[in-house]
PAZAPA-4460 file (N, C-alpha, C; in steps of 0.05 Angstrom, whole numbers, plus 32768, in hexadecimal, padded with zeros to 4 digits):
% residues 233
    n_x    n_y    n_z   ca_x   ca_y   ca_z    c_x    c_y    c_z   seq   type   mol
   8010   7FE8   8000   8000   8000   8000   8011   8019   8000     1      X     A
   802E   800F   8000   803F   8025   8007   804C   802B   7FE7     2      X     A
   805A   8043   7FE6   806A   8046   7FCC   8077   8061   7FCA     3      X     A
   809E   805E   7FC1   80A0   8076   7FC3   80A9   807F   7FA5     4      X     A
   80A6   809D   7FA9   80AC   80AC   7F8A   80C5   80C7   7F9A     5      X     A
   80D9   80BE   7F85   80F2   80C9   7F86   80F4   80E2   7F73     6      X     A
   80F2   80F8   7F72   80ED   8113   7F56   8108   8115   7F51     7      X     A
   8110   8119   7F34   8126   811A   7F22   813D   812E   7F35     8      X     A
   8149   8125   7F3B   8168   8131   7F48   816C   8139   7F5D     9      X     A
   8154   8127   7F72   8159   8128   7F8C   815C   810D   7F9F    10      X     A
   815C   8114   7FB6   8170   80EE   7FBE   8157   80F2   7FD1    11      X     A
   8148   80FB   7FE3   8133   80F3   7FF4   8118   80EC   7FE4    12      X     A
   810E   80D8   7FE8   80FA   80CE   7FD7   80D8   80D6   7FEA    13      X     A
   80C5   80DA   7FE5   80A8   80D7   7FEE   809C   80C0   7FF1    14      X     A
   8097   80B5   800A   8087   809F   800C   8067   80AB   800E    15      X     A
   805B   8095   7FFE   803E   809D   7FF5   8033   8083   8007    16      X     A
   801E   8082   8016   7FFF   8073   801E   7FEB   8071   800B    17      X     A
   7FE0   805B   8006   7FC7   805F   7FFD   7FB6   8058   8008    18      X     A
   7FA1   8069   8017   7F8D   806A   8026   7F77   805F   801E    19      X     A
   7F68   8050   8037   7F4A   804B   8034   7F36   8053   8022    20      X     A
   7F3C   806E   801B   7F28   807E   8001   7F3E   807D   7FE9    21      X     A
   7F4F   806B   7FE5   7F60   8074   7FCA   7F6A   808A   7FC9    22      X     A
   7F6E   809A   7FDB   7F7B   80B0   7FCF   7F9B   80AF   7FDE    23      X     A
   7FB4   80C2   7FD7   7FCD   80BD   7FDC   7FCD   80D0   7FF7    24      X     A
   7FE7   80BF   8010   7FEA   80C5   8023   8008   80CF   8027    25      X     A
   8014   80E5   802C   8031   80DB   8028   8041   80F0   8042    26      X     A
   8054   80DD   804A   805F   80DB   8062   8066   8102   805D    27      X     A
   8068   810B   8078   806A   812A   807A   8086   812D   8083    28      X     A
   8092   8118   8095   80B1   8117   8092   80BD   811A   8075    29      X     A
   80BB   810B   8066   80C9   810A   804A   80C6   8123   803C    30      X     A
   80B2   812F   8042   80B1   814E   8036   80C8   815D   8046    31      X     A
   80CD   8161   805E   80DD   816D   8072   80FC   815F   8063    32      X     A
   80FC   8146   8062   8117   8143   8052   811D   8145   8034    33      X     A
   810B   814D   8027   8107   814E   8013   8110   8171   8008    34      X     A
   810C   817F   801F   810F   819C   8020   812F   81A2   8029    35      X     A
   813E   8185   8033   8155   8187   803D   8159   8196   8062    36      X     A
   813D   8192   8069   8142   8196   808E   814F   8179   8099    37      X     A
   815D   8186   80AD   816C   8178   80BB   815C   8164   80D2    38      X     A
   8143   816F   80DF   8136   8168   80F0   8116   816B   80EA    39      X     A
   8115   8152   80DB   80FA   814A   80CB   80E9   814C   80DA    40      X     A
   80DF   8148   80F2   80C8   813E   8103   80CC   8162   8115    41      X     A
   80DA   8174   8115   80D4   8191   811D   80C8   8199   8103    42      X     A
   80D2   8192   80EF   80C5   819E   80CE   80AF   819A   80DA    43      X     A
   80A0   817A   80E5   8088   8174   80D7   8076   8182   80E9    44      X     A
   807B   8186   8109   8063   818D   8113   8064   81B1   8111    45      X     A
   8070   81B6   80FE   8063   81D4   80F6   8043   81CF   80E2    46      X     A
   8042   81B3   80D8   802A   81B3   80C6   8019   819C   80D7    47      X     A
   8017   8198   80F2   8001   8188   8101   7FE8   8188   8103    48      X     A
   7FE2   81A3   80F5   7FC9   81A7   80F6   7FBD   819D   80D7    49      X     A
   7FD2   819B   80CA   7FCF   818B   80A6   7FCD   816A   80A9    50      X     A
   7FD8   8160   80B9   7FDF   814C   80C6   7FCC   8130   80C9    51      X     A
   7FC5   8113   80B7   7FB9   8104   80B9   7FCB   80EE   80C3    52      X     A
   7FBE   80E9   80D5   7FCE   80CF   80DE   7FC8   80AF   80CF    53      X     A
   7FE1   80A4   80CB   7FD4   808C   80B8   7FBF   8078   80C1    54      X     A
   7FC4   806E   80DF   7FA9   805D   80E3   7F8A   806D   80DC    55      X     A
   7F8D   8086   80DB   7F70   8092   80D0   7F67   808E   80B3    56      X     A
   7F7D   8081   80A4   7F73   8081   8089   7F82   8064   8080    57      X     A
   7F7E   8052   8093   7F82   8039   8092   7F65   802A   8089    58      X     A
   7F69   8017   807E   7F4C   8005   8089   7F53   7FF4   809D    59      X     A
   7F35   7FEF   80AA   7F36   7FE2   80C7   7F36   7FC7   80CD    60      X     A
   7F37   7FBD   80A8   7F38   7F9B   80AA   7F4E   7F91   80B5    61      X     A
   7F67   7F97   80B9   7F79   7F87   80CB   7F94   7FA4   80D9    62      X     A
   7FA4   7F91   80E1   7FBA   7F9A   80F3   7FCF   7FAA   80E1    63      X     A
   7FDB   7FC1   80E2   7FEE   7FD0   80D7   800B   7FCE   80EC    64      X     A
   8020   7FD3   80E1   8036   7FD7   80F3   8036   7FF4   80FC    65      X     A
   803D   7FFD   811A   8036   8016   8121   8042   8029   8118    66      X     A
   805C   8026   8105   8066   803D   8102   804F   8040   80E7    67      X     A
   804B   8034   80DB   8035   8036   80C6   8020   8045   80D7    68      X     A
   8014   8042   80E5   7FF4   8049   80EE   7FFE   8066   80FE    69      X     A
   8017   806C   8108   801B   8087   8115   802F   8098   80FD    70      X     A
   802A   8095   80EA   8035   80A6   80D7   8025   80BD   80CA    71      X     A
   8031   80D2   80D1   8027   80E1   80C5   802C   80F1   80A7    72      X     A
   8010   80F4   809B   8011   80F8   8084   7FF9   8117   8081    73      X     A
   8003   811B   8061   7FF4   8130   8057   7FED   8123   803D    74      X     A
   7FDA   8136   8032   7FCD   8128   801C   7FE5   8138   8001    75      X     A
   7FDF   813A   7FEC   7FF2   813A   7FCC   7FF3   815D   7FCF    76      X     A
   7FD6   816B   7FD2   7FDE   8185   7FD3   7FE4   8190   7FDE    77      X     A
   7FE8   8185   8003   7FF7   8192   8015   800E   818B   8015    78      X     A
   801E   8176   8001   8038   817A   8003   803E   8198   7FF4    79      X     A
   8036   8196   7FD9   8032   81A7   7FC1   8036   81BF   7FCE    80      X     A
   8026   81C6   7FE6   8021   81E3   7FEE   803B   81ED   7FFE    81      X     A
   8048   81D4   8008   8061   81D4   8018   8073   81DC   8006    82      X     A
   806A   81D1   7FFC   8089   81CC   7FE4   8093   81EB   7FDD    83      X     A
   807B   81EE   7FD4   807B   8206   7FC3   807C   8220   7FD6    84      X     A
   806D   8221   7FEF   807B   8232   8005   809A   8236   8008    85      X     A
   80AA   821D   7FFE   80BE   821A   8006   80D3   821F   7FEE    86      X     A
   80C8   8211   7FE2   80E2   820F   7FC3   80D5   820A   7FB4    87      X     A
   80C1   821D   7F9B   80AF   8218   7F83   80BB   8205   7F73    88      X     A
   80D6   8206   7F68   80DA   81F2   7F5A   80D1   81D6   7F64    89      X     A
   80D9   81D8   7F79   80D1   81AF   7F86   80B9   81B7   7F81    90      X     A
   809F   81C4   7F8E   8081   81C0   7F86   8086   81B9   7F6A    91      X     A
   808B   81C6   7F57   807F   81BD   7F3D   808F   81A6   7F2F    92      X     A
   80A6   8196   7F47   80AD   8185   7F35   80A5   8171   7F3F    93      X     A
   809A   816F   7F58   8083   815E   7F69   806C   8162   7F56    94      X     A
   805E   8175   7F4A   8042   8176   7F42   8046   8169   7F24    95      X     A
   8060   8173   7F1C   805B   8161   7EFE   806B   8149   7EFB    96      X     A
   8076   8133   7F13   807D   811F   7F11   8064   8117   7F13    97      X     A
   8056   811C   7F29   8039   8108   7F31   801F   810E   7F13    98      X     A
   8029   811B   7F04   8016   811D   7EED   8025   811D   7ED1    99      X     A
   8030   8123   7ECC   8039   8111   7EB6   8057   8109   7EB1   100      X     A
   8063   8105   7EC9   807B   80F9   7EC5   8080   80D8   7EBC   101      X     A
   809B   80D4   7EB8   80A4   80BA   7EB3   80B5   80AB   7ECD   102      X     A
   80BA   8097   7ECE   80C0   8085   7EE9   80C4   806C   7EDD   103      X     A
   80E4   806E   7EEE   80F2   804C   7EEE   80E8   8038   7F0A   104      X     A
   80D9   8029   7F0A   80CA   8021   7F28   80E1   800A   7F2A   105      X     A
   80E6   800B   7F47   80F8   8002   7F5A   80E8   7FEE   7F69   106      X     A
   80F8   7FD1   7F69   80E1   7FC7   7F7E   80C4   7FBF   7F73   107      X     A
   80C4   7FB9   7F5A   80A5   7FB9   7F55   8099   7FAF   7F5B   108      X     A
   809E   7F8E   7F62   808F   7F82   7F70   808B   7F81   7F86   109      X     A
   808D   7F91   7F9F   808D   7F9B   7FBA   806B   7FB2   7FB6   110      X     A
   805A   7F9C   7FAC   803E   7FB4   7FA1   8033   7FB5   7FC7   111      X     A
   8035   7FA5   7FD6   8016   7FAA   7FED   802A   7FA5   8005   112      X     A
   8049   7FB3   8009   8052   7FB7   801E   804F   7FC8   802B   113      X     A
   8040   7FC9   8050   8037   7FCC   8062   8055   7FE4   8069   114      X     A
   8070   7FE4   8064   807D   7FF7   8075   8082   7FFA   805A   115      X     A
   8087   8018   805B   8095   802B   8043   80AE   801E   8034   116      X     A
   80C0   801C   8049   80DE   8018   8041   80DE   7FFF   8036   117      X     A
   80D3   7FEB   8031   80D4   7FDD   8017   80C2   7FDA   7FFB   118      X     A
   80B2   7FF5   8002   80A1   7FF7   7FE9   80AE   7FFE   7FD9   119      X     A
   80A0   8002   7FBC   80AA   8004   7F9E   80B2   8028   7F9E   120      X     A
   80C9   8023   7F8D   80D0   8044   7F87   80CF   8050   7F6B   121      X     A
   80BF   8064   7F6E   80B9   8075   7F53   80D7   8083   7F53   122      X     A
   80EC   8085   7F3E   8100   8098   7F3B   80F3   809E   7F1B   123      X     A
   80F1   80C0   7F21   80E4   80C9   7F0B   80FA   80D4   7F03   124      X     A
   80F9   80D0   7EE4   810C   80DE   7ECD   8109   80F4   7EC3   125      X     A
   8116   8102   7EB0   8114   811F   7EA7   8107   8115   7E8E   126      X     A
   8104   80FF   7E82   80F8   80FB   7E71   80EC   80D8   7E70   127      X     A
   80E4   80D6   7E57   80D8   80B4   7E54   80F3   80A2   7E50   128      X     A
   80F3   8093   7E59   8109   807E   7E55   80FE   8064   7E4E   129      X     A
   8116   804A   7E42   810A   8034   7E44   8107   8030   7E5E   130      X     A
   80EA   8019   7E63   80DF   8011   7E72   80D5   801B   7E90   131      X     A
   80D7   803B   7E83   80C5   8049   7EA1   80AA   8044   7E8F   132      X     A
   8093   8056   7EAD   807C   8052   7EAF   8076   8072   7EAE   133      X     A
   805E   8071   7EA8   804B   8089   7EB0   804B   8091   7ECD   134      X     A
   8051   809E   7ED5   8046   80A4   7EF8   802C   80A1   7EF9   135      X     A
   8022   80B2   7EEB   8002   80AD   7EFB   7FF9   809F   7EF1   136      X     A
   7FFF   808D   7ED4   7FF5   8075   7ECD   7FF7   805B   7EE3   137      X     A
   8016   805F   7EF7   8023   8048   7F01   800D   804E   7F1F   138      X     A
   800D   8068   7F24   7FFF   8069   7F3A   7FDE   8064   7F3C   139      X     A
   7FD4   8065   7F2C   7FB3   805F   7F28   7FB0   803E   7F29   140      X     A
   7FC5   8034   7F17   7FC3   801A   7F19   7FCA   800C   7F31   141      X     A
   7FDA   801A   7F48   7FE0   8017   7F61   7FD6   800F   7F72   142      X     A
   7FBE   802F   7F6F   7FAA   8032   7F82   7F99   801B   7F81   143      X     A
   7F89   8014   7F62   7F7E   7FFC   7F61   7F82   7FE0   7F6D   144      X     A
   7F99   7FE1   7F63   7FA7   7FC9   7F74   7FA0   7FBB   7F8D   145      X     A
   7FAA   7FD2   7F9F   7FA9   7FD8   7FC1   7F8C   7FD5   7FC1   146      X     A
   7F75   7FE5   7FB8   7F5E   7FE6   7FC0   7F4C   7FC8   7FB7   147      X     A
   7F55   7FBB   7FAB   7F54   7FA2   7F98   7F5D   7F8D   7FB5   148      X     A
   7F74   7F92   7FBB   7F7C   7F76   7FCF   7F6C   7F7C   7FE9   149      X     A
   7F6F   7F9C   7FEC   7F5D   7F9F   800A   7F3F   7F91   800E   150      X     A
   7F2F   7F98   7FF0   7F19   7F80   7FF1   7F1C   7F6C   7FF7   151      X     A
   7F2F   7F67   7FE8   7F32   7F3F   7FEA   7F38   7F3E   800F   152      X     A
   7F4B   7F44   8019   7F57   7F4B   8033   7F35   7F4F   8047   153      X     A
   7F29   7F5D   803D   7F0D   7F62   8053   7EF9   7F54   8055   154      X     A
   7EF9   7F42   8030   7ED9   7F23   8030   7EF2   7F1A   8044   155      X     A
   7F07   7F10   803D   7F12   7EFC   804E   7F10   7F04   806E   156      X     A
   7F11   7F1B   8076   7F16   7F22   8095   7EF5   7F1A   809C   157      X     A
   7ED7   7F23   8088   7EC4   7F1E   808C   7EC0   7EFE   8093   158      X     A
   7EC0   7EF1   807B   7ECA   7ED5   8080   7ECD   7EC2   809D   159      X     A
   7EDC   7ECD   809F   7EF7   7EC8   80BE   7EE0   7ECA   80D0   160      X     A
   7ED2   7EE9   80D9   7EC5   7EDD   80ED   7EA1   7ED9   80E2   161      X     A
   7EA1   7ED4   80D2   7E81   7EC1   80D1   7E91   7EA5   80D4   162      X     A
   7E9D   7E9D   80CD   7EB4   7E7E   80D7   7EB5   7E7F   80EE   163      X     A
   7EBA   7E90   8100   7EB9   7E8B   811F   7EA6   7E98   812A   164      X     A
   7E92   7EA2   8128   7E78   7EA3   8125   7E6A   7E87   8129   165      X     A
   7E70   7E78   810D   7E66   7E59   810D   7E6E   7E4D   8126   166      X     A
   7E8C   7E4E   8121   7E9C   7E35   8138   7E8E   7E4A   814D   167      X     A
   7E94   7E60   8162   7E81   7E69   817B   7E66   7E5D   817B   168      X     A
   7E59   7E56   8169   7E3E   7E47   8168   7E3F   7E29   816B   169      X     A
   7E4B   7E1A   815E   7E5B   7E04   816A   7E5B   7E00   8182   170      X     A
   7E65   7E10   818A   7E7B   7E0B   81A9   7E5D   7E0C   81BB   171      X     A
   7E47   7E22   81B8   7E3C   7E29   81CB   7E25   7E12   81CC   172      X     A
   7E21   7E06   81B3   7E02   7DF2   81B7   7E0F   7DD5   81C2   173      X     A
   7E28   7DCF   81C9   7E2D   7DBD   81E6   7E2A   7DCD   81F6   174      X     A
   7E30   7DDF   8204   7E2F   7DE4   8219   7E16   7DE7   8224   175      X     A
   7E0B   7DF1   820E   7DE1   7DED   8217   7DD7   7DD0   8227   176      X     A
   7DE8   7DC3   8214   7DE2   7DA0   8214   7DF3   7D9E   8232   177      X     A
   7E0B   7D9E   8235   7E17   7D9A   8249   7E04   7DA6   8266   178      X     A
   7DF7   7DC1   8265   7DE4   7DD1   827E   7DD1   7DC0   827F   179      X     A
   7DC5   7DB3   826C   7DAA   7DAD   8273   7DAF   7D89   827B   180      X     A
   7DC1   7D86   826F   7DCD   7D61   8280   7DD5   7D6E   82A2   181      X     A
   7DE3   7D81   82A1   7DEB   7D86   82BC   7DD0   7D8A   82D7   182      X     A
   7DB6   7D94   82C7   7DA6   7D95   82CE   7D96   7D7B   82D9   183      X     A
   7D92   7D6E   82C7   7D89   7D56   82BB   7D94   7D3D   82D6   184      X     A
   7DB2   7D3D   82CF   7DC8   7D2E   82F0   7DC0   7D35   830C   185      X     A
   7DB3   7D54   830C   7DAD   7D65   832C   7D96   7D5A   8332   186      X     A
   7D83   7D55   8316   7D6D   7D50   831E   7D6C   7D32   832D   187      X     A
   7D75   7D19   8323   7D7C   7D08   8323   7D8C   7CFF   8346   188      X     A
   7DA2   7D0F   8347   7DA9   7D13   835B   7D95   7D0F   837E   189      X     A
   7D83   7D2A   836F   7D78   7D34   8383   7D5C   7D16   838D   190      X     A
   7D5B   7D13   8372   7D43   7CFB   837F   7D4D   7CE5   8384   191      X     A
   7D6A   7CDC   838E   7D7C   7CC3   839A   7D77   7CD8   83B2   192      X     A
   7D79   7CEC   83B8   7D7D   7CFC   83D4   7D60   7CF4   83DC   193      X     A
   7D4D   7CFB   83D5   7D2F   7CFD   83DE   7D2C   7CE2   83EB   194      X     A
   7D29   7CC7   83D4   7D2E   7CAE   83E1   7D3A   7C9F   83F7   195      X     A
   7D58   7CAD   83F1   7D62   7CA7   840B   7D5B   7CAE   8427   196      X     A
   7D54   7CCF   841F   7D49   7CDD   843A   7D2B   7CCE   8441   197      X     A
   7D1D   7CC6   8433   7D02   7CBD   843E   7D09   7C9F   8449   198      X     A
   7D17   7C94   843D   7D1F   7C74   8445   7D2A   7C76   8467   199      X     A
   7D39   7C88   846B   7D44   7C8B   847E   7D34   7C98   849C   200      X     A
   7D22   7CA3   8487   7D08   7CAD   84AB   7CFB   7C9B   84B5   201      X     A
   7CF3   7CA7   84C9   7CEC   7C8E   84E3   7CCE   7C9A   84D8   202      X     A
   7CB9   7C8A   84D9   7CA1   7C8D   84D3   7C8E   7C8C   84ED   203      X     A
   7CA3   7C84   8505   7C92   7C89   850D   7C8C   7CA9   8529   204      X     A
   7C9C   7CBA   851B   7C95   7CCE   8520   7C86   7CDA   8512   205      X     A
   7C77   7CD7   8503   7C5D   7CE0   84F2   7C60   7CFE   84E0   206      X     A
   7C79   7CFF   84DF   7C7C   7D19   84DB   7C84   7D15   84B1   207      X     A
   7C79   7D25   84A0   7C86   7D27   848B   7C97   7D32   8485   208      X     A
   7CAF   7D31   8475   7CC3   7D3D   8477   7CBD   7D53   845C   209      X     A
   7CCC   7D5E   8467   7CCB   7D7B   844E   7CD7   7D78   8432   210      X     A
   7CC0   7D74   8420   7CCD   7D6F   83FC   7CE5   7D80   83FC   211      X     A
   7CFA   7D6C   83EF   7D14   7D7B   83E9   7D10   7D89   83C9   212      X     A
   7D12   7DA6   83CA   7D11   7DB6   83B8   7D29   7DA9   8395   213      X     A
   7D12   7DB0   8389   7D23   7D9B   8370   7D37   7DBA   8364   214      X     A
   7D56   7DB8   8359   7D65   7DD5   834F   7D4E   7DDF   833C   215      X     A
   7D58   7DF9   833E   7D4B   7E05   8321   7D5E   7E0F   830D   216      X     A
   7D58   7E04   82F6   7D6B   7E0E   82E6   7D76   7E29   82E7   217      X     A
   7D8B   7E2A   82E3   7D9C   7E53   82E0   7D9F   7E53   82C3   218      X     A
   7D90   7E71   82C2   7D8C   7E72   82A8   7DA8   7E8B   82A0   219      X     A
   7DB6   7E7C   828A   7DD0   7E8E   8285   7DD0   7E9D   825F   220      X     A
   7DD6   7E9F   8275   7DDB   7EB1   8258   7DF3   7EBB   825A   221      X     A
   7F75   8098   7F7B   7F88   80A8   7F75   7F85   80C3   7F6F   222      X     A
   7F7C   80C4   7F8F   7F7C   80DA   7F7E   7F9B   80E2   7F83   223      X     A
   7FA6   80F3   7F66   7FC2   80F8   7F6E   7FB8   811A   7F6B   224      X     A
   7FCF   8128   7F6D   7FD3   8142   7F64   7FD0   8150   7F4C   225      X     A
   7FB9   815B   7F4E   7FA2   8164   7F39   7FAB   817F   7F36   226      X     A
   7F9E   818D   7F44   7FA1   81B0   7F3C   7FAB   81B8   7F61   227      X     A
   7FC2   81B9   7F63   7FC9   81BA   7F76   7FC4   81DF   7F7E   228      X     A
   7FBE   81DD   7F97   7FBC   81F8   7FA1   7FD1   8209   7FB3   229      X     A
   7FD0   821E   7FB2   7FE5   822F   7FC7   7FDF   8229   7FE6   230      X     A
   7FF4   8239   7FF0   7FEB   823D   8009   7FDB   8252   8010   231      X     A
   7FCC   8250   801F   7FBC   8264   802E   7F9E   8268   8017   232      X     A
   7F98   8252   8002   7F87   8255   7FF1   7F72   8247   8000   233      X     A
***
């Protein structure tokens, strides 16, 4: 679900998320090194209030690793707006790698890895080469991808518990059977007690003895970067 894109003549690359709604998530550190700061994580909480944390745009069918789920991210145009606050050239070479650039993908088959650092790498070129890709061709088909296995990933998590659903249903209609035998033994029990106790009175104190109470049962229970905007727009 992870993937990074490297822009033509720089060495810090962007790790991208793809979120629950398909659209791109990308780490707000890598922008801070991307800008060449020294201390990425003071960069980042100047933009906290821009700030999506990844378990919020996770789906909730299974377990993430935590540095995945406490990562924070911004969406394509709040890098864009950074960027370009900062150094216009990187905005627009961020805005037109993610739209019509070219890319040598690194790693390609690393499509639905859970931590960044072994996902696939976009290194985009100054031009088309043999055997790069479209960016946003490579990225649409991405997104599909991911949103394609997460289905499959959620009948199956559905699956799983109507399966133990069944087996919990299983399990519980002995124990019905087991309460009402246990019942069934007390009752049994109790009328070897009665017998014995009447066998054993003297009759001729004329007295009846008091019926022994029988138990009662207990009842239990892609979008990528489109028309990117300024800051303060």
């Amino acid at each position: 679900m992870w993937f990074k894109i490297l822009l033509p003549h720089q060495h810090y690359p962007l790790a991208a998320m793809v979120g629950k709604d398909g659209k791109l998530y990308f780490r707000l550190v890598d922008v801070g090194a991307l800008l060449g700061r020294s201390k990425v994580y003071e960069f980042a909480k100047r933009f906290d209030n821009l700030v999506i944390q990844g378990k919020d745009v996770l789906p909730a069918h299974k377990r993430y690793p935590l540095m995945t789920q406490r990562s924070k991210l911004v969406t394509p145009d709040v890098v864009f707006n950074i960027l370009n606050a900062e150094l216009s050239s990187l905005a627009t070479s961020f805005a037109t790698s993610l739209n019509v650039g070219f890319a040598l993908v690194v790693n390609p088959g690393n499509l639905f890895m859970e931590s960044y650092k072994t996902s696939p790498v976009l290194h985009v070129q100054d031009s088309p080469m043999p055997n790069s890709v479209l960016v946003r061709k490579w990225i649409q088909d991405f997104i599909q991808k991911v949103q394609d296995i997460r289905r499959i990933q959620h009948g199956s998590s559905l699956r799983m518990v109507y399966e133990a659903f069944l087996r919990a249903g299983a399990d519980i209609r002995p124990r019905v059977s087991f309460a009402s035998a246990r019942c069934t033994g007390q009752k049994r029990r109790t009328a070897v007690m009665r017998s014995t106790y009447v066998a054993s009175y003297d009759t001729s104190t004329r007295e009846t003895p008091a019926p022994l109470q029988s138990p009662q049962p207990i009842e239990g229970t892609l979008d990528t970067v489109t028309s990117p905007r300024k800051m303060g727009e």
